[in-house]
PATORPA-854829 format. One line per 8 residues: number of its first residue (from 0); their letters; for each residue x, y, z of C-alpha. Coordinates in steps of 0.1 Angstrom, whole numbers. Each point is the difference from the previous one (the first is absolute). Layout:
NUM) A) X,Y,Z  ...
//
This chain:
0) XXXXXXXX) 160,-227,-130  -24,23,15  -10,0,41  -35,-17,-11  15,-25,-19  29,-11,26  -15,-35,17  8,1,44
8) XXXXXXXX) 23,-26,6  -22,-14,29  -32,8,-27  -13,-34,-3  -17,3,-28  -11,40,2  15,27,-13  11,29,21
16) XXXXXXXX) -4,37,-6  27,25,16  -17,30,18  23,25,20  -14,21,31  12,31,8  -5,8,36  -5,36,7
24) XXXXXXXX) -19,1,34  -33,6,15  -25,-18,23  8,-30,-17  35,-5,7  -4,16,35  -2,-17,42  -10,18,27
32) XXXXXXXX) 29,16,20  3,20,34  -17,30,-15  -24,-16,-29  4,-15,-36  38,-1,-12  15,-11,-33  17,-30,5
40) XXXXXXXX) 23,-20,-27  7,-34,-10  -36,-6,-16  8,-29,-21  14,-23,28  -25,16,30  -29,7,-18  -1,-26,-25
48) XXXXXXXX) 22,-30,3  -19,-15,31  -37,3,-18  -8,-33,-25  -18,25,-24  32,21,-12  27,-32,8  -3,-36,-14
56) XXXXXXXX) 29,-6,20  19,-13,-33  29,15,-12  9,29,25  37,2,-8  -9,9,-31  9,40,-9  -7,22,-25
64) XXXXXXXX) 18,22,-17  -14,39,5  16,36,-7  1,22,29  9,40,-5  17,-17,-32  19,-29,20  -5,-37,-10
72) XXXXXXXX) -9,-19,31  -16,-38,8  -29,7,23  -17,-28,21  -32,-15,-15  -26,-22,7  -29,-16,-22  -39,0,4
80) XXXXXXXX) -19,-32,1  -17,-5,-38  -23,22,-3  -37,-8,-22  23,13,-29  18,-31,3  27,22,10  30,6,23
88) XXXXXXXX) 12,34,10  35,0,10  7,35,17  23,22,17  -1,35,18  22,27,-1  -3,24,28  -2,38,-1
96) XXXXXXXX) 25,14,23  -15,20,20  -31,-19,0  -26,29,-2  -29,13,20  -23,10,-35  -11,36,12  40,3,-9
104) XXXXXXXX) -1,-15,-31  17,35,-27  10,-2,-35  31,-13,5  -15,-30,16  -20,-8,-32  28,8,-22  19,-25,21
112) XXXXXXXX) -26,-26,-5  -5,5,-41  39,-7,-4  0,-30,23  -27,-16,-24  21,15,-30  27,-18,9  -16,-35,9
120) XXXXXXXX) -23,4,-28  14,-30,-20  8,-23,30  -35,-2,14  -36,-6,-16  -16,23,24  4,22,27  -21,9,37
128) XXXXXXXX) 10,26,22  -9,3,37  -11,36,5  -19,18,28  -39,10,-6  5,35,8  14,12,-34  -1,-31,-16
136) XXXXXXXX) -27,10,-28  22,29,-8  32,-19,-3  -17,-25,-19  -12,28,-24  33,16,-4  20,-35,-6  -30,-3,-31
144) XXXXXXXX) 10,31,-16  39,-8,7  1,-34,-17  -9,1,-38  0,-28,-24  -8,-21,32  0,-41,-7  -6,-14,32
152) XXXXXXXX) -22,0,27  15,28,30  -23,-4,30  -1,25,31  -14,-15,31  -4,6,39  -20,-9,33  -23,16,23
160) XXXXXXXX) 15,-18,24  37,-17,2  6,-35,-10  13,-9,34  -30,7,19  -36,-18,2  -24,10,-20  19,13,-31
168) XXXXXXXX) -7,4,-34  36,-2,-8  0,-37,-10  -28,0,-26  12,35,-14  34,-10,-4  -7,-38,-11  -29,10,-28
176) XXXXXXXX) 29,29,-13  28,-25,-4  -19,-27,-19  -15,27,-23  32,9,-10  12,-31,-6  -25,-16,-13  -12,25,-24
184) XXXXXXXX) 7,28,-26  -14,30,12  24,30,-14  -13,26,24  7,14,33  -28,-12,22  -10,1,35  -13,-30,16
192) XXXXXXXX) -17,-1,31  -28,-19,21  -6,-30,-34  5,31,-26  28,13,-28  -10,32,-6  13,25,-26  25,17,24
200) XXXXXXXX) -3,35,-15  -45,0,5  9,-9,35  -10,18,30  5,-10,40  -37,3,14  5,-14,36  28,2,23
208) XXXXXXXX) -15,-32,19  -18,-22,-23  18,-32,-16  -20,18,-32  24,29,2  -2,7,-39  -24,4,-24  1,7,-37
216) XXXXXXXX) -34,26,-5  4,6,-36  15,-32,-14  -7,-38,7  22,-24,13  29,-13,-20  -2,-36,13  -14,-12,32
224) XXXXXXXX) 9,-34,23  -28,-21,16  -7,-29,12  0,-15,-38  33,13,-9  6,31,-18  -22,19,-29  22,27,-22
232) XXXXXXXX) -21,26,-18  23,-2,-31  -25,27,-21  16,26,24  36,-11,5  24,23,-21  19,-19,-19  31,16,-21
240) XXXXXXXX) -7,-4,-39  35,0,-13  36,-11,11  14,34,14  25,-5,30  -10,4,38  14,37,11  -4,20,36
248) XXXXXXXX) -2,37,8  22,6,21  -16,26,23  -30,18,1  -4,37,7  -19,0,37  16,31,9  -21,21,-20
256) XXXXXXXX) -34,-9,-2  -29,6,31  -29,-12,5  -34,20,17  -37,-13,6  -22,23,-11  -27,9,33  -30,18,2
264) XXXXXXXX) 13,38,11  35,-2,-11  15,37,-5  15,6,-31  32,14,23  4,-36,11  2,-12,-35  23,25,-10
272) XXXXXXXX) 23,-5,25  3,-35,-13  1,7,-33  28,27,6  23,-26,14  36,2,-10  7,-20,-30  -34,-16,0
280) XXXXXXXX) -13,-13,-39  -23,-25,9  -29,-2,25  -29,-24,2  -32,13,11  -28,-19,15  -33,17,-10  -31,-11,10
288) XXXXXXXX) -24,-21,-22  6,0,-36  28,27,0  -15,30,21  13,25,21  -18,32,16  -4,23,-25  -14,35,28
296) XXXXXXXX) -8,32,-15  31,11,-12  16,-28,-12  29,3,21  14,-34,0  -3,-10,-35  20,33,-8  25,-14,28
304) XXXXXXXX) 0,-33,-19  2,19,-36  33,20,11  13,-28,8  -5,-22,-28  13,32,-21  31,-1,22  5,-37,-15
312) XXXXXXXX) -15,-20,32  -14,-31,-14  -31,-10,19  -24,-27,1  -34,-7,12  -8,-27,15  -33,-12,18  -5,-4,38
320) XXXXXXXX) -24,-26,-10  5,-44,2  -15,0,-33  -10,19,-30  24,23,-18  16,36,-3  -18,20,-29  -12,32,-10
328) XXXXXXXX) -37,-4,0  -12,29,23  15,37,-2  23,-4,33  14,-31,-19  4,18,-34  16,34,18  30,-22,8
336) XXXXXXXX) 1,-16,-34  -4,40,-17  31,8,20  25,-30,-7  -10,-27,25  4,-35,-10  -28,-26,11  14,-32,10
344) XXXXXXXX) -33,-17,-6  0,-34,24  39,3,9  0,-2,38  22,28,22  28,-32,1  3,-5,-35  -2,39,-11
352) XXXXXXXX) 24,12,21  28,-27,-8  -8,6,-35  8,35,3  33,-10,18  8,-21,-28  -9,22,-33  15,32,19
360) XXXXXXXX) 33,-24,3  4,-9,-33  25,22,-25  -5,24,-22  -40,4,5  -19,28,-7  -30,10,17  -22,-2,-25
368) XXXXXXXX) 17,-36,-2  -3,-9,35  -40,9,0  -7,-15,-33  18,-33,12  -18,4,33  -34,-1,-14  1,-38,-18
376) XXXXXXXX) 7,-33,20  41,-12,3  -6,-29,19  -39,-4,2  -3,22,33  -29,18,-17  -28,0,-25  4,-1,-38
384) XXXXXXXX) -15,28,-17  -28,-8,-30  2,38,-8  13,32,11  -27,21,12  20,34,16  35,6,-7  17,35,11
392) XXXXXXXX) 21,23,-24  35,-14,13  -10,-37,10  -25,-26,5  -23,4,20  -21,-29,-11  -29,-20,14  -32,-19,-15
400) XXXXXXXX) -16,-34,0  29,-23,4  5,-38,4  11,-5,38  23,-29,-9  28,17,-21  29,-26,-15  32,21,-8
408) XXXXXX) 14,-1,-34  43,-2,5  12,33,9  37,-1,-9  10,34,7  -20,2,29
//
């Protein structure tokens, strides 16, 4: 018997759905200390036992079984009141330790959190984990591209402000995260915050104040939670076509990839200082518009961009702008694609980056591989090409009219 179809003991009547949280840190787990904001532990039994909304107050000596860094343990839980759903959620959190301060959050953290869904995969129906804003939309890109064949819902979410103090966001971000996955079958990574799932990998942090800290530019809402209950937009939600088992990457390649934002000015010495890095084979670069960069007289810095590109640097344009896409459509734009530059079309600097990270990390990849992979959707974090309208002599350089709500068809090797 499957977690959804197991009936709570206390259930009267509902059934429950088992959702674990992983606790990794951030505002929302944090109290104000001596010297500011500090992580503190225990979240279940501080944070949430003592508020009606996450604790019916039925059946707390209840535990669930979890795997912990490959350990079987029984973890504390609690259940929600029925939600709309005509639904319980019976939960329990497992704590990261250390609990993290995000602008912290490496590789090794995300690889940490891929195998602890891995191996509760089969004992829960969904999964939320309590993340800090500040690197949250790139952590919830790079968990996207780690989990393929993904069946159930994996839902990142934080606070502007910690669930301990008055006003916070933390209740309604963490409440609308946990029913969604438990009460329904969303097989993405998403990112929910202030009443809306996003797609976690078209996510980008736009205030470092606002209870509206994310927004989604390029792609609508997956679901969002009102005052009615909650609407899914099930025409864009990926869903998995065949029967192919849940797999992680392991680890992603952050330690050789860069990033640079194109500015008005920039010296082509700058550029190739970067792109001369040790070991560097990836950089994303943030051009201006739909894909420019200066051209000046002499061409200096698309020849710095060329050499490397020759060198085997894979790089990839992508635009400075909220909306709108990365193409070729005026000559600074099509310079980059002459010379080997990828456009990332609407991927955001989140989203292209981890991606890079992930395909450079996978074996036995060619370049040629690695760009030609690059260039079409894995996990909907970019547009769908209708046609290839520019592709360079080594790779894909493509771009054209494209539908902005790609689906992915299953990717088993990828």
């Amino acid at each position: 018997m499957s977690p959804s179809q197991t009936v709570d003991p206390i259930a009267k009547g509902f059934p429950s759905s088992h959702v674990l949280i992983l606790a990794t840190g951030g505002t929302i787990c944090m109290i104000e200390g001596p010297k500011g904001l500090v992580p503190t532990g225990n979240f279940l039994e501080r944070a949430m036992a003592p508020r009606s909304i996450f604790n019916d107050m039925s059946g707390q000596d209840i535990k669930l079984q979890a795997y912990q860094n490959g350990k079987l343990v029984h973890l504390p839980s609690l259940r929600t009141p029925p939600t709309k759903e005509k639904r319980h959620i019976r939960y329990c959190v497992m704590e990261s330790d250390p609990l993290l301060d995000s602008s912290s959050m490496s590789a090794s953290d995300w690889a940490s959190m891929a195998r602890c869904i891995q191996e509760n995969y089969h004992l829960f129906d969904g999964f939320v984990i309590l993340h800090g804003t500040d690197s949250l939309a790139f952590s919830a890109s790079a968990l996207s591209y780690m989990m393929r064949n993904l069946g159930k819902s994996v839902i990142l979410t934080g606070s502007q402000s910690p669930i301990f103090a008055l006003p916070s966001d933390a209740e309604n971000n963490l409440l609308g995260s946990l029913i969604l996955a438990g009460s329904f079958a969303i097989p993405e990574v998403g990112l929910f915050f202030h009443h809306k799932l996003y797609r976690g990998n078209r996510t980008i942090k736009v205030s470092s104040t606002d209870f509206a800290a994310f927004a989604s530019p390029k792609c609508e809402p997956l679901a969002e939670v009102n005052g009615l209950g909650i609407t899914v937009n099930w025409p864009l939600v990926i869903r998995q076509t065949g029967m192919a088992e849940f797999q992680i990457q392991k680890h992603l390649d952050t330690t050789h990839v860069a990033c640079v934002r194109i500015f008005p000015g920039i010296k082509p010495e700058m550029m190739d200082a970067v792109l001369r890095l040790p070991d560097l084979r990836g950089l994303v670069l943030e051009t201006f518009g739909m894909g420019n960069v200066p051209g000046g007289g002499d061409g200096r810095l698309i020849k710095v961009i060329e050499a490397a590109v020759q060198r085997g640097v894979i790089i990839v344009s992508v635009s400075q702008c909220l909306s709108g896409y990365a193409s070729p459509l005026y000559a600074a734009g099509t310079e980059l694609g002459r010379v080997g530059v990828i456009f990332g079309l609407d991927i955001t600097v989140e989203a292209a980056l981890t991606k890079l990270c992930y395909l450079l990390a996978l074996p036995g990849l060619t370049n040629s591989e690695i760009r030609k992979r690059f260039s079409r959707p894995l996990r909907g974090e970019m547009m769908e090409l209708d046609h290839a309208a520019y592709s360079h002599a080594d790779a894909a350089s493509d771009s054209g009219a494209s539908h902005p709500m790609a689906t992915e068809s299953p990717q088993p090797d990828l």
